[in-house]
C-alpha positions in Angstrom: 7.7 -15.2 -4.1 8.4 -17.6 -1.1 4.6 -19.0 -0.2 5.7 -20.8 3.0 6.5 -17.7 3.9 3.1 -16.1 3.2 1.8 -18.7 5.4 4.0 -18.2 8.4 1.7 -16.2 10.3 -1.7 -18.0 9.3 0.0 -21.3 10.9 1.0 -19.5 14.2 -2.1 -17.2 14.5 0.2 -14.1 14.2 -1.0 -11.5 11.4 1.1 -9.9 9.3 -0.1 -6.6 10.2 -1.0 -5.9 14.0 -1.7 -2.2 14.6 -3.1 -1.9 18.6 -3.9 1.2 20.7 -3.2 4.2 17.8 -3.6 7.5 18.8 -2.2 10.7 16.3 -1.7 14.1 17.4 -0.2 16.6 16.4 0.0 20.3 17.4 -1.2 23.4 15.4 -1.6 27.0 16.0 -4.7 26.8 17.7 -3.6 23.6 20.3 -3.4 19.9 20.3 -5.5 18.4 17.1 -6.6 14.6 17.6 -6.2 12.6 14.3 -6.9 9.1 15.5 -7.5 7.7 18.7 -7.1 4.3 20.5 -7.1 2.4 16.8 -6.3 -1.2 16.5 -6.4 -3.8 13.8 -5.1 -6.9 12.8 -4.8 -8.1 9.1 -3.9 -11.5 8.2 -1.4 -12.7 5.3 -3.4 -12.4 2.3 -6.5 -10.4 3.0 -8.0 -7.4 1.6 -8.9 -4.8 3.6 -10.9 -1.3 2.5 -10.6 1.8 5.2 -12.8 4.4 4.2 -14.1 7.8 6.2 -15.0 11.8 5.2 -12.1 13.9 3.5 -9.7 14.6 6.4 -10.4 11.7 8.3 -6.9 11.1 8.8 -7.1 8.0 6.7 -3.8 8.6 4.5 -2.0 8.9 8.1 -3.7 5.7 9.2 -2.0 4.6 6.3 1.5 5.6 6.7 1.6 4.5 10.6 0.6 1.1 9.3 3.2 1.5 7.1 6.0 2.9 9.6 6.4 6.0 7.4 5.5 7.7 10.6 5.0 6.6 14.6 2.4 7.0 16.3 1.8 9.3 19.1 0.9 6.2 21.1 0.6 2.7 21.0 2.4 0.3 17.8 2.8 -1.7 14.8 4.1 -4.8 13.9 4.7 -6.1 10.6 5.4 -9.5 9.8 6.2 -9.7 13.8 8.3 -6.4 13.6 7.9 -3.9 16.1 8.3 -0.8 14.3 8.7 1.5 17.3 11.4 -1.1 18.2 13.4 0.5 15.2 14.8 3.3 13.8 14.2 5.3 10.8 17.2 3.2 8.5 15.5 0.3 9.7 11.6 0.9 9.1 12.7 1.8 5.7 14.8 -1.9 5.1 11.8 -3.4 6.8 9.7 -1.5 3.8 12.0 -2.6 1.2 11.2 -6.7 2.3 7.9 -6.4 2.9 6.2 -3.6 1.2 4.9 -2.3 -1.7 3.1 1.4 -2.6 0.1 2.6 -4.9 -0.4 6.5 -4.7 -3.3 8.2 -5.8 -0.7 10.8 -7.7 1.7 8.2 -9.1 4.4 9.0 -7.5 6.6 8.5 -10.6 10.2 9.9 -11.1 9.6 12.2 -14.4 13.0 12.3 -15.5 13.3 8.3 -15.8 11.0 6.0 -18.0 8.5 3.1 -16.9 10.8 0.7 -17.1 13.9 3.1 -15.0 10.6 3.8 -12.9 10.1 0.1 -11.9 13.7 -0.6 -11.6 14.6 1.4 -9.1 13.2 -0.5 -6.0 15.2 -3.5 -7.4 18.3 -1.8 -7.9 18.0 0.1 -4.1 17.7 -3.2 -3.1 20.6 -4.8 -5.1 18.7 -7.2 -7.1 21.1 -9.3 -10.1 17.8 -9.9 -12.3 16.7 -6.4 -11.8 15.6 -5.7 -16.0 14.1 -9.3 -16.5 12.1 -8.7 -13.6 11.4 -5.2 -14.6 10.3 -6.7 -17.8 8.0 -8.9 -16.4 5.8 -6.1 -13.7 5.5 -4.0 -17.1 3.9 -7.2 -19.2 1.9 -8.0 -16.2 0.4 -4.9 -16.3 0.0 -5.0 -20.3 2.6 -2.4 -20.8 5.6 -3.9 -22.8 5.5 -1.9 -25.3 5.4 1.5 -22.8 8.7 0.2 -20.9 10.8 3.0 -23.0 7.8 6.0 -22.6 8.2 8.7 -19.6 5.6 9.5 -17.8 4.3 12.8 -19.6 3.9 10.3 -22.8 1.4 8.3 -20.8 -1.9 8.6 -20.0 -3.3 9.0 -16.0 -4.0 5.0 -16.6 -1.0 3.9 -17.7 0.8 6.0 -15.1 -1.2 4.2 -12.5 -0.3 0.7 -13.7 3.4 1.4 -14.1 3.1 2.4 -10.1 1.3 -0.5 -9.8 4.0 -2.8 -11.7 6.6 -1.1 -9.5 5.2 -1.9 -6.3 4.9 -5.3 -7.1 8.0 -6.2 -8.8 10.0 -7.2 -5.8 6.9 -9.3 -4.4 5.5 -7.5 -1.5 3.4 -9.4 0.9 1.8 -6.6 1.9 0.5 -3.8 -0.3 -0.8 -0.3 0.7 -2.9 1.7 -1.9 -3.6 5.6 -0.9 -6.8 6.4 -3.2 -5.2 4.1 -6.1 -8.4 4.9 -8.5 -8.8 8.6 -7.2 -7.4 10.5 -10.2 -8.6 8.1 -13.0 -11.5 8.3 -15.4 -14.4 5.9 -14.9 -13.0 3.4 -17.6 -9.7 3.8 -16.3 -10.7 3.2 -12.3 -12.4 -0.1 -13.3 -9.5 -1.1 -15.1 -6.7 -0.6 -12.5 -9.0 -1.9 -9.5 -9.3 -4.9 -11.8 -5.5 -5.1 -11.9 -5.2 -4.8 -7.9 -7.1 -7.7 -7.3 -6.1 -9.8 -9.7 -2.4 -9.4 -8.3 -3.8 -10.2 -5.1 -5.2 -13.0 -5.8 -2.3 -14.3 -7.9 0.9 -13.6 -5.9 -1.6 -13.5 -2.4 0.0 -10.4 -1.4 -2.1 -8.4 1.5 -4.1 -5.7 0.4 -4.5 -2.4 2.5 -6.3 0.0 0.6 -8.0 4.1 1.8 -10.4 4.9 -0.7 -13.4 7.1 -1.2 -14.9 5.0 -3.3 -17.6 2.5 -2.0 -17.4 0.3 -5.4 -14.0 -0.1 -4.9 -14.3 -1.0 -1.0 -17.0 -3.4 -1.7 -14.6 -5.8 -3.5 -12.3 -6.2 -0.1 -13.2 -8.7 2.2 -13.7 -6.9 5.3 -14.1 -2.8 5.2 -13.5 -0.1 8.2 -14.5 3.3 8.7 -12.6 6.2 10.2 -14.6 8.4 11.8 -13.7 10.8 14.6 -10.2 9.2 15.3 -12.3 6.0 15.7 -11.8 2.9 13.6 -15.2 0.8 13.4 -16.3 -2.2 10.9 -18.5 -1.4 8.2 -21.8 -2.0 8.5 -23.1 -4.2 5.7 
């Protein structure tokens, strides 16, 4: 990974993700429902940062605006100085592919390919010559060399999780967003991969953005928010 870039926005005061004015809404058979309202935030390069809130908080669509998997109903994003209203669907997705990696809370794993196919595939969307040796490398990193040839039904929930894990990272996002990453995993399980999460922080310094339910798991971020009523708000500690 290139650190000067990772330090571009510290040096010029701009964070790498800028998120001002979001509102949601969307409209259902009995009117206009409101899923967030007037929501900013600003997350600097390298930071880890916890949004929590009840079940149907709209969280997970926090989430995806941050992520320009969706727009917002009003207001913007910017990543890494990016206006993502300022582009279009092909674009937002190229802009992902640079900058972003994913962590599901249901693994998100292609069934019919194996850990190793499973972490290839952003490299090879993206056209990357050393694709397998740095395929190779995500699976050791997440202690799973000896897994690379498994598919997914021959692994457990935990080693499911850190193949996802080892794909998100494997074409060195600076910014990583994590839907419930522990959610589906068994107490021994949960403590391993939030281990793994922040370890990979720390060592590659990627930004961590991460919606979970669990307050363990928020406590180990740096700053935490809660969503509640539409409304962003900082955790009180």
């Amino acid at each position: 990974m290139d650190d000067s870039r990772m330090d571009d926005g510290n040096r010029t005061g701009m964070a790498l993700i800028s998120a001002q004015g979001l509102s949601k809404h969307v409209e259902g058979p009995t009117g206009r429902l409101d899923i967030l309202d007037d929501v900013s935030l600003e997350v600097n390069a390298g930071e880890t940062v916890a949004i929590t809130g009840a079940s149907g908080s709209g969280k997970t669509t926090l989430l995806g605006l941050l992520a320009g998997l969706d727009l917002p109903s009003t207001g913007g994003v910017s990543l890494d100085g990016h206006a993502l209203n300022a582009l279009d669907e092909e674009g937002r997705a190229r802009l992902r592919l640079r900058l972003v990696g994913f962590v599901f809370q249901s693994f998100h794993l292609l069934p019919g390919l194996t850990a190793e196919e499973n972490v290839l595939l952003p490299l090879e969307l993206d056209g990357t010559p050393d694709a397998t040796t740095r395929a190779g490398a995500a699976l050791d990193a997440v202690g799973l060399t000896e897994r690379a040839a498994h598919f997914p039904f021959q692994l457990s929930g935990g080693e499911q999780q850190r193949v996802a894990i080892a794909r998100a990272f494997v074409h060195a996002p600076r910014i990583l967003f994590a839907d419930e990453p522990t959610g589906n995993l068994d107490h021994h399980s949960r403590d391993a991969i939030a281990n793994l999460l922040f370890a990979l922080n720390r060592e590659h310094r990627t930004t961590l953005v991460l919606v979970t339910h669990d307050p363990a798991l928020a406590a180990r971020c740096a700053r935490v928010h809660d969503l509640v009523d539409g409304h962003l708000q900082a955790h009180a500690q």
